[in-house]
N, C-alpha and C positions, 0 to 999 in steps of 0.2 A: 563603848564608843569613846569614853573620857579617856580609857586606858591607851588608845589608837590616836588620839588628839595629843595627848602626853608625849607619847614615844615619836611621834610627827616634828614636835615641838623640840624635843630633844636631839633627836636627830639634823634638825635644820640647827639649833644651835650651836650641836660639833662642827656640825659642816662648815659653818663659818667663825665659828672659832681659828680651827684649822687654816680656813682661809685667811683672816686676820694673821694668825703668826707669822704664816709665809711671808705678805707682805711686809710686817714689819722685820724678818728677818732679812727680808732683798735690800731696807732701807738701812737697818747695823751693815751688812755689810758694804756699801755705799760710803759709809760717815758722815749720812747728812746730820745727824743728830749732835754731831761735834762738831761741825764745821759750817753747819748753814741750818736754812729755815724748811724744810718740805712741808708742805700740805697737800690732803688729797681728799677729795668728797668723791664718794660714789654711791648711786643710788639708783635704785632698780623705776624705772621711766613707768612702771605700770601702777603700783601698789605704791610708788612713792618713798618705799623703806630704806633706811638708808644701812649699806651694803659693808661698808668700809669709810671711815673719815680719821684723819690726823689735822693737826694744827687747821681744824677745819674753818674755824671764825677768826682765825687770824689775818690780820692785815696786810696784803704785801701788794705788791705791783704786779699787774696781771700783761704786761707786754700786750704783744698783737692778739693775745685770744681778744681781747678788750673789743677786737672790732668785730665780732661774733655778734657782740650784742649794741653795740651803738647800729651796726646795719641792722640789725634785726630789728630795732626803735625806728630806724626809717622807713627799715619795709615796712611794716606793721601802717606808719603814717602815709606813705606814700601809694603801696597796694602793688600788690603780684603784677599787673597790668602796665605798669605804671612806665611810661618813654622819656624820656631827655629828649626833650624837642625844641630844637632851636629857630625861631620861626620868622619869618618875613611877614611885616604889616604893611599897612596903608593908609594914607589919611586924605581926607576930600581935596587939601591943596597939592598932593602927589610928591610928599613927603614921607620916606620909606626908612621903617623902623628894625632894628634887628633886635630881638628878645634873648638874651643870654641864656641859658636853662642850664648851668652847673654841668654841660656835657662831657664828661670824662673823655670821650671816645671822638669827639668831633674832629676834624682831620681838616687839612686845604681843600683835599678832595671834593669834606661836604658841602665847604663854604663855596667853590665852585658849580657843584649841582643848587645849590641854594640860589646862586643868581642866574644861572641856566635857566631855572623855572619861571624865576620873575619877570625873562627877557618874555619867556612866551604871553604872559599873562598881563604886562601894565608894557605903553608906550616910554622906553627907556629916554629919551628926547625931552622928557615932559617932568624927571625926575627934578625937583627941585633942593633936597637935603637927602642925606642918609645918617642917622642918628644909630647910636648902642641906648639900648635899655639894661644897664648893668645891674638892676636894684635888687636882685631875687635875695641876695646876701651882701653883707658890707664889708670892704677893703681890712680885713685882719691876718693880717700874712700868717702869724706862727700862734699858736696856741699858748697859754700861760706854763709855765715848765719846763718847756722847749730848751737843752742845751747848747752851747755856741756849737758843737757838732751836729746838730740836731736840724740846722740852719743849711741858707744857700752856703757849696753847692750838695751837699748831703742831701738836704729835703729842698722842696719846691715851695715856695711860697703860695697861701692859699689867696686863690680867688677866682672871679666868674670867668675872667676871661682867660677860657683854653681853648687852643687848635696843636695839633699835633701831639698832642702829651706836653705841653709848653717844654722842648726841651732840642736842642740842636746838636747836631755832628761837628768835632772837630779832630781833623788830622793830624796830626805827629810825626814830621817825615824829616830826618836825617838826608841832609845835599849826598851825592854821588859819589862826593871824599870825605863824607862825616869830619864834617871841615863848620856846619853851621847846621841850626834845626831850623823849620819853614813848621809857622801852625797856620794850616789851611781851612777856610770857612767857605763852606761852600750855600750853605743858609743863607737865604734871603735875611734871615737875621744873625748877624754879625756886632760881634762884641768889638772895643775896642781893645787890643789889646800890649800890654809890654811885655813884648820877649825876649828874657834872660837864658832860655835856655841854651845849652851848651850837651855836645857829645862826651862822652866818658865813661866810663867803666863800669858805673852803678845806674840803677834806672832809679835814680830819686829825687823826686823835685816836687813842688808847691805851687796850687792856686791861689792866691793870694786877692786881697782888696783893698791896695795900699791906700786907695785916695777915698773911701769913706763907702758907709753905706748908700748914699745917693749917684755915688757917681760909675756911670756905667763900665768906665774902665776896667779889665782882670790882668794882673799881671801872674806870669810864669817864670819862675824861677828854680833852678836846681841842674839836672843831668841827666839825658838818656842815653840809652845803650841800647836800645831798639824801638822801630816803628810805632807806632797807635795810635788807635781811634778813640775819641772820648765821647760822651754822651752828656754834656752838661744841660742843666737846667739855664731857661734866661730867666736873666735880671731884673727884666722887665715885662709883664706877660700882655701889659695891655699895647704896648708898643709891638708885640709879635703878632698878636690879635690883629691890629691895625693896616699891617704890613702884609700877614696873607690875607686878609680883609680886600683892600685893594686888589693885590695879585687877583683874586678870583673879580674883581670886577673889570678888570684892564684884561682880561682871558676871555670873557663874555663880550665883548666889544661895545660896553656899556660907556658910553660918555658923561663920565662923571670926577670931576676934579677937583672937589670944594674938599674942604677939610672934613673930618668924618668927626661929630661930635656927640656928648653923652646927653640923654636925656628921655626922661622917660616916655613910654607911650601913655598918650591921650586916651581917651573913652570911643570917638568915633572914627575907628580905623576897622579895614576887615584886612582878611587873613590871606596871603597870596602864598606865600611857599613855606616848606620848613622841610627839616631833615634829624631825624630820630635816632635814637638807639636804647635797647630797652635797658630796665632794671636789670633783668637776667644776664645781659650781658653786660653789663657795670659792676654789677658783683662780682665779676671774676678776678677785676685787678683789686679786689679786696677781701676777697675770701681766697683765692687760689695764690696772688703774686702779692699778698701783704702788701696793698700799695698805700702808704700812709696819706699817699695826696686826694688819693681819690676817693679815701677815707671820710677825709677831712674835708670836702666837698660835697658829697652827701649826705654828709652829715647835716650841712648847711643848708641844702635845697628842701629836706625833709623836714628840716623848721620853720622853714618857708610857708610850706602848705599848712604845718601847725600851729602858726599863726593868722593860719588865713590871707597870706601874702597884704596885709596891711600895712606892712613897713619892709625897708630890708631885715632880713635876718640874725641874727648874731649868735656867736655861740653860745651867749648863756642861753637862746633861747632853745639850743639846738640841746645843751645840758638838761632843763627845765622839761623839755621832751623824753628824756633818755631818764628823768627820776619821774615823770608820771606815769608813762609806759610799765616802769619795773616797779610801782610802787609799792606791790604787794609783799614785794622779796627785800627790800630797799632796809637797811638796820646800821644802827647804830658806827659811825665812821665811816661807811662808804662814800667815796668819794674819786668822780668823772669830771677832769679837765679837759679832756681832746676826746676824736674818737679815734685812734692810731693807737693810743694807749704807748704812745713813743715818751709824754711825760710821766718822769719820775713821780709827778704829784698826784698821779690815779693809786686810788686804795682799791682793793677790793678783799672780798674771800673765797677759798674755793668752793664755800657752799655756799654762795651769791652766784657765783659764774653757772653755776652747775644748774640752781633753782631757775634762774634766769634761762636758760636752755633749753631746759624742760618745758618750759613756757611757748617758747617759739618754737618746740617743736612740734606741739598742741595746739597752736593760734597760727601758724604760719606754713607756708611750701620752704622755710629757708634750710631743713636738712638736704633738699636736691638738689639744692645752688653750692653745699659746702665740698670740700674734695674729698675724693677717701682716698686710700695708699695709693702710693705711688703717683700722686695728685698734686699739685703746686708744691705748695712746703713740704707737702707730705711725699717728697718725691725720695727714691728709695727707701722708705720706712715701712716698715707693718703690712707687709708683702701679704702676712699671711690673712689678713685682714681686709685684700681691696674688695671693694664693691661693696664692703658693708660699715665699716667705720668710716664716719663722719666726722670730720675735726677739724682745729683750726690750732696752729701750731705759734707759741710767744718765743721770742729773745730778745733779751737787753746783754749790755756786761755784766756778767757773773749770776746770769738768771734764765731761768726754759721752762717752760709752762706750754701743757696742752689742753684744750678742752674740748668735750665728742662724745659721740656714743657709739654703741652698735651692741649685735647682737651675740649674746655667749654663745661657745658650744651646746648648752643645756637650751636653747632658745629662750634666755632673758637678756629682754631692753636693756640695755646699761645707759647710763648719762653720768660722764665722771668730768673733773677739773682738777690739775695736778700742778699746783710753781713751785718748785725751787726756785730760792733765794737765796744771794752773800755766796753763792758757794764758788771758791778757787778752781773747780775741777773742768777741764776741758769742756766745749759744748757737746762734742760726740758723745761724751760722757754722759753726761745730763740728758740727752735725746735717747743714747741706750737704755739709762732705768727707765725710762719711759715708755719703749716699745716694750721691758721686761715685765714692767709692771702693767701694761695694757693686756701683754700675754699669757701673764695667771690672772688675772681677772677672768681670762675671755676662757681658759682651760678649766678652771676652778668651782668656777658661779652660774 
């Protein structure tokens, strides 16, 4: 029996020996060793044993996987169940509240069914105020770290008040004799704007914020050489709030014309309408479309409830949540300033990200919310792998990182985390050792 334990032993040892040289043969030939930082943890999801690791406790910036696990800290707080509900109150003097709920997904649309409901349910004649209850989180646009790229109109600034994606259409239309450009705003919210642009031979030009961070003005400056449609972020979210706020109340033939102001709900109001949208589908603009806003939103609503909604929210509290959660995996410099993992100032290692994984994939449904190939980020990648690799795909400048699991040809769990770092070499590059090395894994082990 010892003799057959021996030879057991022996032989799982070549086996991964073997498989350890390969990988680090894929990595010499690479030159991340010369030229940048790679780490990789992997570790078999059942028995825990760890399969293959490099630069495993080293500290580097873990990009978008990062939001793997700050969502997985909110799932965990918030619950598989759990709606973004945005709701209509009431109070004995027929004073009507709106409750913010962090809703990623709320449109004009809902804000229209929202007073649809209310017309059926309360004497619209009799309404005396209409109040926002903004407080579930506090006014903190951009997270610590955040670079001047990293900013409007690149990212959206955080906060409760969203409709639409907080974000509008604008046109780019060359006159008949490209003689002048016309930027066309066809949004109820409209920016102000100075147009410099001019026709010419190159399409390059700049959105600009000459007159300060406060002031709602964008000016455009530079050259086009063809048509376009842009997708900007506004400047102002609580004012777009505001704006299709009204619109859906002036649609409903609600007579109501006072100013709409903030303030919280009281104790003795009941509940007359609301309109929802679940966790499950909030997750997607953050596991499938990297959306850092709605990241960063959730994050905040999920600290919300962690604190027992006693006060608005803030991000440390939403931090304070993301290190009790992981506590057990949590060592020595780790370190979560946002949940986008867009600041440079996140530490992590890949056998944090990895352990932390394993975790939620044990206490949580969040492997069926993640994409496999050919899935959000994962879109043309690891073909051979869809329907069973789960993952969540990072980039920064000169950085790609993935973290996931799924199952070998031999039918073992995997759970791995892989960043490169510093490194000059193309992203394709970086996303190919990736699929190469997910692919002897998955051949090998």
């Amino acid at each position: 029996m010892k003799k057959v334990l021996l030879s057991l032993f022996l032989f799982l040892s070549l086996t991964l020996t073997g498989f350890s040289n390969e990988i680090d043969k894929l990595i010499k030939q690479n030159d991340f060793d010369l030229k940048s930082i790679v780490a990789i943890y992997v570790e078999n999801q059942k028995d825990r044993n760890v399969v293959y690791k490099k630069n495993s406790k080293k500290l580097l910036n873990p990009a978008s996987t990062l939001k793997t696990l700050t969502f997985g800290a909110s799932y965990i707080v918030l619950g598989d169940d759990y709606d973004f509900e945005t709701v209509l109150y009431k109070d004995k003097q027929n004073n009507i509240y709106i409750k913010l709920s962090g809703d990623t997904l709320l449109t004009s649309s809902d804000l229209k069914e929202l007073f649809s409901k209310l017309k059926k349910k309360v004497n619209v004649e009799k309404i005396q105020n209409i109040y926002i209850d903004d407080s579930i989180f506090d006014n903190d646009p951009y997270p610590n770290g955040w670079m001047k790229d990293d900013m409007w109109p690149n990212q959206k600034p955080i906060t409760a008040y969203i409709v639409d994606n907080n974000t509008v259409k604008l046109n780019i239309r060359r006159s008949s004799l490209a003689t002048k450009v016309d930027i066309i705003q066809s949004d109820d919210y409209k920016f102000p704007i100075v147009n410099e642009l001019k026709p010419g031979e190159v399409h390059d030009y700049d959105i600009l914020r000459k007159y300060g961070e406060k002031s709602p003005i964008i000016s455009f400056a530079g050259s086009i050489n063809k048509d376009e449609t842009l997708v900007l972020p506004v400047l102002f979210p609580q004012l777009n709030f505001n704006i299709k706020l009204k619109n859906a109340i002036v649609k409903n033939d609600i007579p109501y014309f006072k100013k709409i102001e903030v303030k919280k709900i009281p104790n003795d109001v009941s509940k007359i309408a609301s309109v929802k949208h679940s966790i499950e589908d909030v997750s997607k603009s953050i596991l499938f479309d990297s959306d850092n806003f709605a990241s960063e939103v959730v994050f905040r609503v999920a600290a919300a409830k962690y604190i027992n909604y006693k006060r608005s929210a803030t991000l440390k509290d939403s931090i304070n949540m993301f290190y009790d959660i992981y506590k057990d995996e949590i060592t020595e410099g780790i370190k979560v300033v946002d949940a986008s993992g867009v600041s440079h100032y996140d530490l992590v290692s890949a056998e944090f990200l990895t352990n932390c994984l394993v975790m939620l994939f044990e206490k949580t449904n969040i492997e069926k919310l993640l994409p496999t190939a050919n899935q959000g980020t994962l879109k043309d990648r690891l073909g051979f792998l869809e329907g069973n690799i789960k993952a969540k795909t990072g980039t920064h400048s000169q950085l790609s990182a993935l973290l996931g699991g799924f199952k070998t040809r031999k039918g073992k769990n995997i759970v791995f985390a892989i960043i490169i770092q510093n490194s000059p070499k193309r992203k394709a590059i970086l996303k190919n050792f990736e699929n190469t090395l997910v692919g002897t894994i998955y051949k090998n082990y």
